[in-house]
C-alpha positions as CSV (number, residue, x, y, z in Angstrom):
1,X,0.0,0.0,0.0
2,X,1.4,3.6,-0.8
3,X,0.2,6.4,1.0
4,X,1.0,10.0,-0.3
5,X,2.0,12.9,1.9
6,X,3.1,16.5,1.4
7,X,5.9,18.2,2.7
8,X,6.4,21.7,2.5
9,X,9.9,23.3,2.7
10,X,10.0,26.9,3.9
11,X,12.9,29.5,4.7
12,X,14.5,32.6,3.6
13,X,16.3,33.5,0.6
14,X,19.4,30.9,-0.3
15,X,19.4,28.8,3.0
16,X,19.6,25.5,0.4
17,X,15.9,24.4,0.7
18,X,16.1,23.6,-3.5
19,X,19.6,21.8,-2.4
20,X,18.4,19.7,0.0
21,X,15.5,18.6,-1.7
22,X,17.9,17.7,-4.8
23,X,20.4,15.4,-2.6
24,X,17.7,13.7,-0.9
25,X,15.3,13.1,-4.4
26,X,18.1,12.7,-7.0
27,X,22.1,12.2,-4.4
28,X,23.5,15.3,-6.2
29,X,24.4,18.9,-6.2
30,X,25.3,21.7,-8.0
31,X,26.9,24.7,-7.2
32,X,24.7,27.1,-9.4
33,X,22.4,28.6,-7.5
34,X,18.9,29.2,-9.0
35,X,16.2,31.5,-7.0
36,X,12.7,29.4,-6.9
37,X,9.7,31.2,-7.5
38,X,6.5,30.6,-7.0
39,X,6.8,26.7,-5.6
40,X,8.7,23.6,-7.2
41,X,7.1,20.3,-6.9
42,X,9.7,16.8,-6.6
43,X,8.2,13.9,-5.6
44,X,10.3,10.5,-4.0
45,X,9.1,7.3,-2.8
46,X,10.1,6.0,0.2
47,X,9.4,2.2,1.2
48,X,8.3,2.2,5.1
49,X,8.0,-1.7,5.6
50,X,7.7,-4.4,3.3
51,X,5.2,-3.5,0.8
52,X,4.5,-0.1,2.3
53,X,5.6,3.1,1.0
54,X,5.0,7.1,1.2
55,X,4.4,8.9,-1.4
56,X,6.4,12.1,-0.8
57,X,5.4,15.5,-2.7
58,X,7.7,17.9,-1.5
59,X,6.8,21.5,-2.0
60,X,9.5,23.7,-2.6
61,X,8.4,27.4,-1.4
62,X,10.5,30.2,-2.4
63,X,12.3,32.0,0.1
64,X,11.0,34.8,2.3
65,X,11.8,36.9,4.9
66,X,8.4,37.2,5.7
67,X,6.4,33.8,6.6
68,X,3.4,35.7,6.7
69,X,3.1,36.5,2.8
70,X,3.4,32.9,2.0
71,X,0.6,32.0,0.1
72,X,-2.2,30.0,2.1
73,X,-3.1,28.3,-0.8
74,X,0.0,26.8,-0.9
75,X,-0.2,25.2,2.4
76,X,-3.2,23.7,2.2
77,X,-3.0,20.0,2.9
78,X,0.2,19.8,4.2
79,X,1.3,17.2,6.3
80,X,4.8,17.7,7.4
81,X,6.9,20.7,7.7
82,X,11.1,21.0,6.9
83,X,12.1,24.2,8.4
84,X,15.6,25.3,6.9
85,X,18.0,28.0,7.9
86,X,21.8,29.0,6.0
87,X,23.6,28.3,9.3
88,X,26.7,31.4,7.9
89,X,24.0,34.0,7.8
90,X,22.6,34.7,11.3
91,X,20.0,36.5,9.2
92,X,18.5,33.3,8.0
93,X,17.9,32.6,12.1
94,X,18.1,35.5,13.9
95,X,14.6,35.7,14.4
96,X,13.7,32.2,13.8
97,X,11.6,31.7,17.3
98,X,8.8,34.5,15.5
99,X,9.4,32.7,12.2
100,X,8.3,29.0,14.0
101,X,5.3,30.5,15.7
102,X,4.2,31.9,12.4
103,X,4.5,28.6,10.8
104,X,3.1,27.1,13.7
105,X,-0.1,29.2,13.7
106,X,-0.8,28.7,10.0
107,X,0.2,24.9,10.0
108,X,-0.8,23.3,13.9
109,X,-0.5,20.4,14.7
110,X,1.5,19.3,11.9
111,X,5.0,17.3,12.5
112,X,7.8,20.1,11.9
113,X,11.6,19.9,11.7
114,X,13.9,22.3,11.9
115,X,17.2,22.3,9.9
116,X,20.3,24.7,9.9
117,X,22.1,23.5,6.8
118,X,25.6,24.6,5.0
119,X,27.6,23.0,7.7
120,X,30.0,22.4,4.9
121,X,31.0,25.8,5.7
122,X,31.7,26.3,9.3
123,X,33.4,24.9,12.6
124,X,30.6,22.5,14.1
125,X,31.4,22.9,18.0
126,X,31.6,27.3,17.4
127,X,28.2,26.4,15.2
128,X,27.0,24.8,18.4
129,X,27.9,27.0,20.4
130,X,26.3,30.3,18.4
131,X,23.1,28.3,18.7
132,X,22.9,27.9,22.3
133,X,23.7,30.9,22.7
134,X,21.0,31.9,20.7
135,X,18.7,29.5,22.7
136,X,18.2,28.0,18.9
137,X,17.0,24.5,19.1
138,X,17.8,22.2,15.8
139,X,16.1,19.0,15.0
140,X,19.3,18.2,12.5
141,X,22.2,20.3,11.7
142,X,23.0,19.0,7.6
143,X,25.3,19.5,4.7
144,X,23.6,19.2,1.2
145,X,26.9,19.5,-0.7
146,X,28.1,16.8,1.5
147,X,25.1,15.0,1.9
148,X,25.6,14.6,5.7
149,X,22.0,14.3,7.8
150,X,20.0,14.9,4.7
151,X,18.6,11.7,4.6
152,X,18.3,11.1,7.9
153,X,15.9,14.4,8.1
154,X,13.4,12.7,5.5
155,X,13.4,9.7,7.2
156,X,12.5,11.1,10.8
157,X,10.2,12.9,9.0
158,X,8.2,10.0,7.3
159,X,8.4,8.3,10.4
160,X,6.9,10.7,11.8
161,X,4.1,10.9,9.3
162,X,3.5,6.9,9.5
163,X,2.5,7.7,12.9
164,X,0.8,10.0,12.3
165,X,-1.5,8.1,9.2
């Protein structure tokens, strides 16, 4: 049996969101960057036991600085949420608590991750410690150049979703 589940990707401007969906979806990456407009739709199965499998439609939402001028109509029917930040530009999570209760408000009671990615590009433990300084809580800290954690946050995600279906 396949069920079919969508996941929305949100966060500003260049955080990787179009990156990370093209590691997990395809294992690769490029280096030229291309600004999404509008929303681009992937799709990837994923088997969840032995004749079982998700359907995954991920939503790729173009960047903002403001969550609240995402279009509702996008949302609609979503059933999982992947949260990205860039984690070199403190601007991408500066104000990420205000950010989360938006989503939050417009999406409750739907599973949500959040993800600081581009850790390609920094010192993990000064990373670490920025974000508890912060008080910035990550559910995954990943690298889509590398490919490190990527998976592992679509997986935790689906299992989330299986029980959730």
């Amino acid at each position: 049996m396949q069920t079919s589940k969508k996941i929305v990707i949100l966060g500003h401007f260049g955080v990787g969101k179009t990156s990370l969906i093209r590691r997990f979806v395809e294992d690769s990456f490029s280096d030229n960057y291309k600004v999404s407009i509008g929303v681009h739709i992937t799709k990837k199965v994923v088997e969840i036991a032995a004749g079982d499998s998700m359907s995954l439609i991920l939503w790729d939402l173009e960047g903002t600085d403001d969550l609240e001028t995402i279009r509702n109509s996008y949302l609609l029917g979503t059933h999982g949420v992947i949260f990205v930040f860039d984690v070199t530009r403190p601007s991408t999570f500066q104000n990420i608590n205000t950010d989360l209760k938006i989503v939050t408000e417009k999406l409750p009671n739907i599973p949500l991750l959040v993800i600081g990615n581009k850790t390609d590009l920094v010192v993990i433990k000064e990373l670490e410690e920025l974000l508890n300084k912060n008080q910035i809580s990550t559910d995954f800290l990943t690298s889509a150049k590398t490919g490190d954690a990527v998976n592992d946050v679509f997986l935790k995600l689906v299992n989330q979703l299986n029980g959730a279906t």
